[in-house]
C-alpha positions as CSV (number, residue, x, y, z in Angstrom):
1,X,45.6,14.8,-50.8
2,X,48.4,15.7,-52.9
3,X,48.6,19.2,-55.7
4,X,47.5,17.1,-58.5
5,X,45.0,15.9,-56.7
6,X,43.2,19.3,-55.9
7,X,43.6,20.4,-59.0
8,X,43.5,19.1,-62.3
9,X,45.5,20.0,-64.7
10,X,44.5,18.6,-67.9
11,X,41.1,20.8,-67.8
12,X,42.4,23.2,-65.5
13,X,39.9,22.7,-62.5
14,X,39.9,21.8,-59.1
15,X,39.2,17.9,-58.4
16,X,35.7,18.5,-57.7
17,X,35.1,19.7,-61.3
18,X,34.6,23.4,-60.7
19,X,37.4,25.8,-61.7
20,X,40.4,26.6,-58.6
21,X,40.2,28.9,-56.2
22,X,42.4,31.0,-53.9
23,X,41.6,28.5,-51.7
24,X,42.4,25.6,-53.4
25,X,45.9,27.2,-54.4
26,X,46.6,28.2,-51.2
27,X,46.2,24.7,-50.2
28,X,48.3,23.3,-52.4
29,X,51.2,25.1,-51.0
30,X,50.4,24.3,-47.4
31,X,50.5,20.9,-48.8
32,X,54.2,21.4,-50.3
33,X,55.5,23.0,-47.3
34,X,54.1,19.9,-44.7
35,X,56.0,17.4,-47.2
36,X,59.1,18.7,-46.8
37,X,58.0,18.4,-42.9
38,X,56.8,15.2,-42.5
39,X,56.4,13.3,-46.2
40,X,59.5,11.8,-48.0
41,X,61.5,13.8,-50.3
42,X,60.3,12.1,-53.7
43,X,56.6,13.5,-52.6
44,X,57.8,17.3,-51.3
45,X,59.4,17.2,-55.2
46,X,56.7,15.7,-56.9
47,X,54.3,18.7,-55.2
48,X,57.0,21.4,-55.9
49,X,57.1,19.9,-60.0
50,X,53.6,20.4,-60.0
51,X,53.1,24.3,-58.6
52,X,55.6,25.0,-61.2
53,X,53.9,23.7,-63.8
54,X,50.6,25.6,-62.6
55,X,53.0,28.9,-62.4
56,X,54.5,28.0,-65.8
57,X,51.3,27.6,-67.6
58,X,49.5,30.9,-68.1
59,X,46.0,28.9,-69.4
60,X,45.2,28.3,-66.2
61,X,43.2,30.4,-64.6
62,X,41.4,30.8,-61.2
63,X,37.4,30.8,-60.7
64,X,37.1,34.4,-60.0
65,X,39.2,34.8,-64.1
66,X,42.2,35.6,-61.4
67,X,45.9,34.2,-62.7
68,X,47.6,31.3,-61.2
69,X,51.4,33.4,-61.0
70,X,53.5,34.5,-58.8
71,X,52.0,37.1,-56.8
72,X,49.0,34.5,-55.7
73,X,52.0,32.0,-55.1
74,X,53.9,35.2,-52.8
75,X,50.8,35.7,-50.5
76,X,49.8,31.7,-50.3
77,X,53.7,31.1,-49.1
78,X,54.1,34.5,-46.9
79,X,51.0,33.2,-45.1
80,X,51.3,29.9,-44.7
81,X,52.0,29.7,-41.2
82,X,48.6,31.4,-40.5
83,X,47.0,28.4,-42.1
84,X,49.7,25.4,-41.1
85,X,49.5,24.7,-37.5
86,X,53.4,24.0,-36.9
87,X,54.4,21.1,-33.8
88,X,56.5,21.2,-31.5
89,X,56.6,24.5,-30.6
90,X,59.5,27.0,-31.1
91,X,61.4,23.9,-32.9
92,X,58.5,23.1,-35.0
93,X,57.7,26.8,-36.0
94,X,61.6,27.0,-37.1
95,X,61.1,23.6,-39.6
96,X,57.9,25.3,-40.9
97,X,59.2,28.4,-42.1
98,X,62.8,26.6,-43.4
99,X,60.4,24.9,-45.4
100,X,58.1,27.2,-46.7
101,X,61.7,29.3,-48.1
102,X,62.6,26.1,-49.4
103,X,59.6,25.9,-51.6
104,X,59.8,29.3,-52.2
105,X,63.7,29.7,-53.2
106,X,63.2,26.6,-55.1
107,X,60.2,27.8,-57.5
108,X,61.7,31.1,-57.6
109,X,65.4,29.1,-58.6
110,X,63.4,27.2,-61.4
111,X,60.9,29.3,-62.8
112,X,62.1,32.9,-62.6
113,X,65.8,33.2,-61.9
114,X,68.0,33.1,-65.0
């Protein structure tokens, strides 16, 4: 399942009609990080284009009334290891987390940085 397909943008929900959660955030980012890993470029870009148009739109809220910024984007991508299981061992830990600062320097680059 890609971003866009756990949430939906145009009515600001998750896929299954009720309004996003933590959760379903947090996921999303998990999802980014294991494209750079395993998908093809074009999807770990398409994922990345799609958490910044979350961050960038300030409508969009969570279920609990919560924001979708960058302090909910901070903790999902600081803990992603605890929820991506990484291969490979010691090698497969090391892709994992060049990843997740990948995503992270590159939302940060486009969204926040002047």
């Amino acid at each position: 399942m890609t971003c866009s397909a756990a949430m939906n943008t145009d009515n600001r929900t998750a896929s299954n009609g009720a309004p996003a959660t933590r959760s379903d955030f947090a996921a999303c980012v998990d999802r980014c990080v294991h494209a750079l890993i395993d998908g093809p470029q074009s999807a770990a870009l398409d994922e990345q284009a799609q958490l910044r148009h979350w961050l960038g739109d300030e409508a969009i809220t969570l279920a609990d009334g919560s924001p979708i910024d960058y302090a909910l984007f901070d903790d999902a991508i600081l803990s992603v290891q605890e929820r991506v299981a990484p291969t490979a061992g010691v090698q497969g830990l090391s892709q994992l987390l060049r990843a997740s600062r990948q995503v992270a320097e590159t939302i940060y680059a486009r969204n926040r940085l002047p």
